[in-house]
C-alpha positions in Angstrom: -1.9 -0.3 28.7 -4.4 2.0 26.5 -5.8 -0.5 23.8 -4.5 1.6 21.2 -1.2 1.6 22.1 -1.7 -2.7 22.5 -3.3 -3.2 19.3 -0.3 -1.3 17.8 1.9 -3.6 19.5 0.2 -6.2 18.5 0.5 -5.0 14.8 -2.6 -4.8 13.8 -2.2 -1.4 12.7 -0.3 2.3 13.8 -1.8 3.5 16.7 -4.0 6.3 14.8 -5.5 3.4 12.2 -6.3 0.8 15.3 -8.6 4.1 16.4 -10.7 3.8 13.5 -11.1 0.2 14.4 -12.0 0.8 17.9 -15.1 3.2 17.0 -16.3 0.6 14.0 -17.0 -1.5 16.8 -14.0 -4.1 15.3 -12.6 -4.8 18.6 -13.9 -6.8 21.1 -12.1 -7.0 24.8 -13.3 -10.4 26.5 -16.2 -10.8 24.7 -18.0 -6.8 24.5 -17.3 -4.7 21.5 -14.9 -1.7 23.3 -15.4 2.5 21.6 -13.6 3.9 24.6 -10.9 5.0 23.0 -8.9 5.5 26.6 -10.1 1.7 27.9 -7.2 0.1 29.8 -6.0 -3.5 29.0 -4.7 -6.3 31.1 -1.9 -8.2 28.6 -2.0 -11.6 30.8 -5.8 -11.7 31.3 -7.7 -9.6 28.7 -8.7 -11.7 25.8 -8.9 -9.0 22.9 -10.3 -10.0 19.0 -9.9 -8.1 16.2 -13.0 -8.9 13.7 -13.6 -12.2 15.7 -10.5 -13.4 15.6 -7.6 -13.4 18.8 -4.7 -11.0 18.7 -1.8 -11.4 20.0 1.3 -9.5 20.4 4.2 -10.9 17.8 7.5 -10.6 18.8 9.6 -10.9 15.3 7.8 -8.0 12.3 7.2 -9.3 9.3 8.3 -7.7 6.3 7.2 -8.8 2.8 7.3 -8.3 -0.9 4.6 -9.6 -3.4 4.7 -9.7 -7.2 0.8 -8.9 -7.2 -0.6 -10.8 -10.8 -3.3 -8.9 -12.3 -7.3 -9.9 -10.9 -6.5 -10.6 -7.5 -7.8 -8.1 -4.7 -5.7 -6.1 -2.1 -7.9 -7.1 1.0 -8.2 -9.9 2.9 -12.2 -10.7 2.4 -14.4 -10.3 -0.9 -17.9 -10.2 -0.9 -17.8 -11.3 -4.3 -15.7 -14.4 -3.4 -12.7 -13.0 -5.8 -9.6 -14.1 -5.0 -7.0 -12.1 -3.0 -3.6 -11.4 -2.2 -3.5 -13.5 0.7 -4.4 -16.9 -1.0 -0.7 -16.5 -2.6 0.7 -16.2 0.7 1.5 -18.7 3.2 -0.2 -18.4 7.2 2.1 -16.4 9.3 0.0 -16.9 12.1 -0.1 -13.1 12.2 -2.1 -10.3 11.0 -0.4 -8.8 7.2 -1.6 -6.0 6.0 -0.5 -4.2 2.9 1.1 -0.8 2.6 -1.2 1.1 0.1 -2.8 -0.7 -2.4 -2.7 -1.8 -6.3 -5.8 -2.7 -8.0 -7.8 -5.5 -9.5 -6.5 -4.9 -12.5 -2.8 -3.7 -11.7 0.1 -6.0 -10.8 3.7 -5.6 -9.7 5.8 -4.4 -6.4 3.5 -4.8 -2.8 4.4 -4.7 0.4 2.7 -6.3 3.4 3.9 -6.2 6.9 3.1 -6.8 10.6 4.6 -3.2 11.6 2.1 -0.8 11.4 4.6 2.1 12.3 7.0 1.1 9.1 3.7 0.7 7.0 2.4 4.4 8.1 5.7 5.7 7.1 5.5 4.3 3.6 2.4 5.2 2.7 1.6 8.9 4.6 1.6 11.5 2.2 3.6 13.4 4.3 7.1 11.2 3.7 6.7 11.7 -0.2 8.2 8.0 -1.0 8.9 7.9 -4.8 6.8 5.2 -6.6 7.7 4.1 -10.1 5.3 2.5 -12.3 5.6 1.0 -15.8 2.2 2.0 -17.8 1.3 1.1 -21.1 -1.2 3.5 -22.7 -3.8 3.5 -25.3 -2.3 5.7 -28.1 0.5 8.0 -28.2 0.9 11.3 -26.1 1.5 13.9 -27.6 4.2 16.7 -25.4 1.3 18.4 -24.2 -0.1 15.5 -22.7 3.0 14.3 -21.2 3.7 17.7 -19.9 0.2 18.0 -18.3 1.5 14.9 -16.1 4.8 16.0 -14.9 3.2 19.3 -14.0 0.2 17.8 -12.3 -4.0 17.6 -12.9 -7.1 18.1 -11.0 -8.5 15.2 -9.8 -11.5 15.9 -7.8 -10.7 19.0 -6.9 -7.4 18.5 -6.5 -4.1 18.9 -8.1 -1.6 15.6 -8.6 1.9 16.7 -7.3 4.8 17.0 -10.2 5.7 13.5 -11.4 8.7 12.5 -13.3 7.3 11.0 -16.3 9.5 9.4 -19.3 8.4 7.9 -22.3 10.3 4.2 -22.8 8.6 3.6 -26.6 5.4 4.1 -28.7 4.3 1.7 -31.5 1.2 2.4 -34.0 -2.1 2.1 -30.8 0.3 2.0 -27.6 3.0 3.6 -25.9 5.2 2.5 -22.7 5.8 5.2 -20.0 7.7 5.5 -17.0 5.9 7.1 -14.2 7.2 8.4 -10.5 4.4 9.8 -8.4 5.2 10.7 -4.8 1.7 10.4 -3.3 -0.5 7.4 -3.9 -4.4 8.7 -4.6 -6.9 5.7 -5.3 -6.3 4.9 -9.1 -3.9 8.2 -9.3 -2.4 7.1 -12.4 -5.6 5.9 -14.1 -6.8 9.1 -13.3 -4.2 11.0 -14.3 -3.9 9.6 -17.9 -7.7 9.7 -18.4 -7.1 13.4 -17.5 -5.2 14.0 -20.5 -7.1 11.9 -22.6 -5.6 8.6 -22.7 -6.4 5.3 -20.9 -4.2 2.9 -19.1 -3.6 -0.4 -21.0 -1.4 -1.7 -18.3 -0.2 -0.9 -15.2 3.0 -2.7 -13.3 4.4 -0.8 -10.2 8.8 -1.8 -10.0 9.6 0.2 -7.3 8.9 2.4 -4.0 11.7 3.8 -2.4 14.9 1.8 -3.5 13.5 -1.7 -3.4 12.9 -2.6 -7.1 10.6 -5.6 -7.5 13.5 -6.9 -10.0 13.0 -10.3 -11.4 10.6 -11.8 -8.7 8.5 -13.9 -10.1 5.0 -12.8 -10.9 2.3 -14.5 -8.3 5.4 -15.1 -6.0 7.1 -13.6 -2.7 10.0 -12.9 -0.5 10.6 -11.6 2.6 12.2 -8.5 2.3 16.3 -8.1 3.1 17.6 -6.2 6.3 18.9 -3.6 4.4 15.8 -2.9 2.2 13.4 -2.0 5.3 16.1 -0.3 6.3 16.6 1.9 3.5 12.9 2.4 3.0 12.9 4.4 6.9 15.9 6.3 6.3 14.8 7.5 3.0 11.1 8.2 4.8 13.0 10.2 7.5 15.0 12.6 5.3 11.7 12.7 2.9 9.7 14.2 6.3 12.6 16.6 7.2 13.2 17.9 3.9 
């Protein structure tokens, strides 16, 4: 079996993110770090380590939903010794790896899997799943402003796509928005709103697809229902054909 199509298999990523690996010198096949992309492997003898560590295949996916707190890191190592999202999660005894990413400062709906196939379709900008985000911002928009964000800004070079953007309520130095983007830049919505002249306060994501993080507690996690990963590759599948 090409070691691509193995290290798929054994979920350590979708076949064209384990090629990556394989030229970074990541992967290790009985010992010697392996860049031949075509390099054949033995599944009963070959012993193959993905950054030092033994992979092997998993025969059940796992499928799981974090309430991400606020200061924690979506990666499994820190130089910095900050904590991450994987010290609120128990040991599968398989490689998780989240589909897109939140940052230090943002909390809410993440999704971490052993699938790399079901995470590429999440997260390729070709499937176009909706993401809904809760953002409080410094000040209050003006119509312009909010306008500016449904139609789309430059952001390095290149424009956001429309995104469906609803104001929930404004007091005296904030306002609450509602934000759908269908693409998932680093720090998009950060970006976005320091395009029009605003800053993000706070940033929860509630959605992606039509699982809704709903009242899961923050710092906690579930393993996601049946019907929700199903939903999430249907709605992926119309999303590339349309």
């Amino acid at each position: 079996m090409r070691i691509n199509k193995y290290l798929a298999k054994c979920n350590v990523g979708s076949r064209r993110s384990v090629e990556k690996l394989i030229v970074d010198g990541r992967i290790k096949v009985n010992g010697e770090v392996i860049s031949n992309l075509a390099h054949q492997i033995n599944e009963e003898t070959d012993e193959v380590k993905f950054d030092n560590k033994t992979i092997e295949y998993v025969e059940d996916k796992i499928y799981i939903m974090l309430n991400k707190p606020k200061n924690y890191l979506v990666s499994g190592r820190d130089d910095f010794d900050r904590k991450t999202v994987f010290d609120l999660l128990p040991d599968f005894g398989a490689h998780l790896f989240a589909i897109g990413r939140l940052d230090y400062m943002s909390e809410g709906l993440l999704l971490l899997t052993t699938d790399g196939d079901f995470a590429n379709k999440i997260i390729h900008p070709r499937y176009k799943l909706p993401k809904l985000y809760k953002v409080k911002v410094k000040g209050v928009l003006e119509q312009d402003q909010i306008q500016k964000l449904r139609d789309g800004v430059m952001i390095e070079g290149k424009k956001t796509k429309p995104a469906f953007v609803k104001e929930k309520s404004k007091g005296e130095n904030s306002s609450v928005l509602k934000i759908t983007i269908f693409e998932g830049r680093k720090r998009q919505i950060r970006y976005m709103l320091k395009k029009v002249g605003s800053e993000v306060l706070e940033l929860k994501r509630l959605q992606i697809g039509d699982v809704k993080l709903g009242t899961l507690p923050i710092g906690m996690w579930r393993v996601l229902k049946p019907n929700e990963v199903l939903t999430l590759i249907r709605l992926s599948e119309r999303k590339q054909r349309g």
